[in-house]
C-alpha positions in Angstrom: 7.7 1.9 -3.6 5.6 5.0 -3.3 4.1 6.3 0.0 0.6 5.6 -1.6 1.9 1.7 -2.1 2.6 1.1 0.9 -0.3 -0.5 3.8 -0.3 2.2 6.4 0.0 1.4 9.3 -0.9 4.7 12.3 0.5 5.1 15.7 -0.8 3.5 18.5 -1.5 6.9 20.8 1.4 5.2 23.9 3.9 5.4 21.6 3.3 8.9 19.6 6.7 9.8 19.9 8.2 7.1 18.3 6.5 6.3 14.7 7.7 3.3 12.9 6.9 1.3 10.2 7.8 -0.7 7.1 10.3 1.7 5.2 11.6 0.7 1.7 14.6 -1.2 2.1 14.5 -1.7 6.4 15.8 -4.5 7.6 12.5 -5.5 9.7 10.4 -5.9 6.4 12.7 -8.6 5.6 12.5 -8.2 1.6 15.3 -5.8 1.0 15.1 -4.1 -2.2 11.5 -5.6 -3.3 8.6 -4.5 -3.2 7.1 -7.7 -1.2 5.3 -8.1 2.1 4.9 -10.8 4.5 0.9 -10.5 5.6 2.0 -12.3 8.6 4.3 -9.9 9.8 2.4 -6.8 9.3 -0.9 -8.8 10.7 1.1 -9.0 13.9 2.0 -5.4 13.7 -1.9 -4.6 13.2 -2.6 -6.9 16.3 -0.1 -5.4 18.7 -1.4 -1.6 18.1 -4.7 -2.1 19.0 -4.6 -4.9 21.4 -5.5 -2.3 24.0 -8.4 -1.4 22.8 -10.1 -4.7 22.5 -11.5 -8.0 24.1 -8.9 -10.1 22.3 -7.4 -10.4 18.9 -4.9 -12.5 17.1 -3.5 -14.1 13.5 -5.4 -16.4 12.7 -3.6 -20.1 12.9 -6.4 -21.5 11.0 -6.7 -19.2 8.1 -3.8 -19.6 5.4 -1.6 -16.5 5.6 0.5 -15.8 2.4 2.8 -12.8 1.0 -0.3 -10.7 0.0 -3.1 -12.0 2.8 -3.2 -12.7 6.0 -6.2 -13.1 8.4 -6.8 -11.8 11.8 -9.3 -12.1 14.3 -10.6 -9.5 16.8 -13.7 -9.5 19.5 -14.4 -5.9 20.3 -15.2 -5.1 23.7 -18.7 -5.2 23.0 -18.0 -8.8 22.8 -19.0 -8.9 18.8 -16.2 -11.0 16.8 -15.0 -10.5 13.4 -12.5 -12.0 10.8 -10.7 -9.5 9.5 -8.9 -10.0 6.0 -5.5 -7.9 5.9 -4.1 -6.9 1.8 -2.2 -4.4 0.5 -6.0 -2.7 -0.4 -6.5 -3.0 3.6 -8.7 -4.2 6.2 -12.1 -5.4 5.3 -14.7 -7.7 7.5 -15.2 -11.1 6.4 -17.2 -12.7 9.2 -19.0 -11.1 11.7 -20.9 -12.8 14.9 -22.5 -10.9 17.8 -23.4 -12.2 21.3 -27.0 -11.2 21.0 -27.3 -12.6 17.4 -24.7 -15.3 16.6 -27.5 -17.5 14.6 -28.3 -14.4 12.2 -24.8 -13.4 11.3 -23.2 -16.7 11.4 -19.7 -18.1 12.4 -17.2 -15.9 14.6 -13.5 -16.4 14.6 -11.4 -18.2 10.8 -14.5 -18.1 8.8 -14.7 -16.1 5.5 -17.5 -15.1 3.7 -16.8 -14.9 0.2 -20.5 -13.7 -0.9 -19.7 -10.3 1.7 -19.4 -7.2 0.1 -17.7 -4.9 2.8 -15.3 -1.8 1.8 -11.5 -1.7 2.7 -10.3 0.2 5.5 -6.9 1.9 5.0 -6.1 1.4 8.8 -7.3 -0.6 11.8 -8.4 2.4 13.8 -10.6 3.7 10.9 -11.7 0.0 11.0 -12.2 -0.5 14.4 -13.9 3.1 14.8 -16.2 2.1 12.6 -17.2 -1.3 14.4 -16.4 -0.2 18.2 -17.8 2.6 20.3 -16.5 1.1 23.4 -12.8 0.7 20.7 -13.0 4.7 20.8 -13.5 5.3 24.2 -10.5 3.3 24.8 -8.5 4.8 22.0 -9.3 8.0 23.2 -8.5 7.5 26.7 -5.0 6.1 26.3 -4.9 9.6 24.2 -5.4 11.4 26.5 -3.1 9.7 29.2 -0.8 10.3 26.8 -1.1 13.7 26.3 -1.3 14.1 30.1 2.1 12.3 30.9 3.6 14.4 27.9 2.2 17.4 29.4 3.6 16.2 33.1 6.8 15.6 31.8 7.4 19.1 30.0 6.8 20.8 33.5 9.2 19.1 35.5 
């Protein structure tokens, strides 16, 4: 499988110095030697990245997940809620519902709105950035304490 195949994935910023991922033939994709993904499992990878950074988010349990989708929710800290669809083209919305105007954008959390036209996001923080001021204060933050403990540790 070539690099550009492959759903990737980022760093959360509290663990810079230790990338990981799904590599070709790993023993945590659990598909040795194919080219297959369980949504599922990388889902739950996206979920614990990021979960930092937001109100609350999680697989869906309502949503079916298969080997090429898989369905997670997330409520920003701006307390706006989304249904986020997970392939190997990315992350796109596919329900949205704020606090100040659930009746105009409709349902929240394991809906999907087939009708909805939104582009693919190569990552969740590109994702996220996009949807989440309050999501890039918070990334950038945990950057920056990062950085700082890095720092504090090369002096001692």
């Amino acid at each position: 499988m070539s690099p550009k195949d492959r759903m990737e994935t980022d760093c959360n910023p509290m663990e810079l110095s230790s990338m990981s991922g799904f590599e070709e033939g790993s023993e945590l994709n659990g598909f040795e030697g194919t080219d297959m993904k369980d949504m599922r499992l990388e889902a739950e990878a996206v979920v614990n990245d990021v979960l930092f950074a937001v109100n609350n988010m999680f697989v869906s349990k309502s949503l079916h997940c298969a080997d090429d989708v898989a369905y997670i929710n997330v409520e920003t800290k701006e307390r706006n809620r989304y249904c986020l669809e997970l392939t190997e083209a990315g992350l796109r919305v596919t329900q949205f519902s704020s606090h100040t105007h659930p009746k105009v954008v409709g349902y929240a959390f394991d809906q999907v709105e087939d009708h909805l036209q939104t582009p693919y996001h190569e990552t969740v923080y590109s994702l996220l950035d996009t949807l989440s001021p309050a999501y890039r204060e918070a990334f950038g933050n945990a950057l920056l304490q990062r950085l700082e403990a890095l720092k504090r540790d090369g002096q001692s």
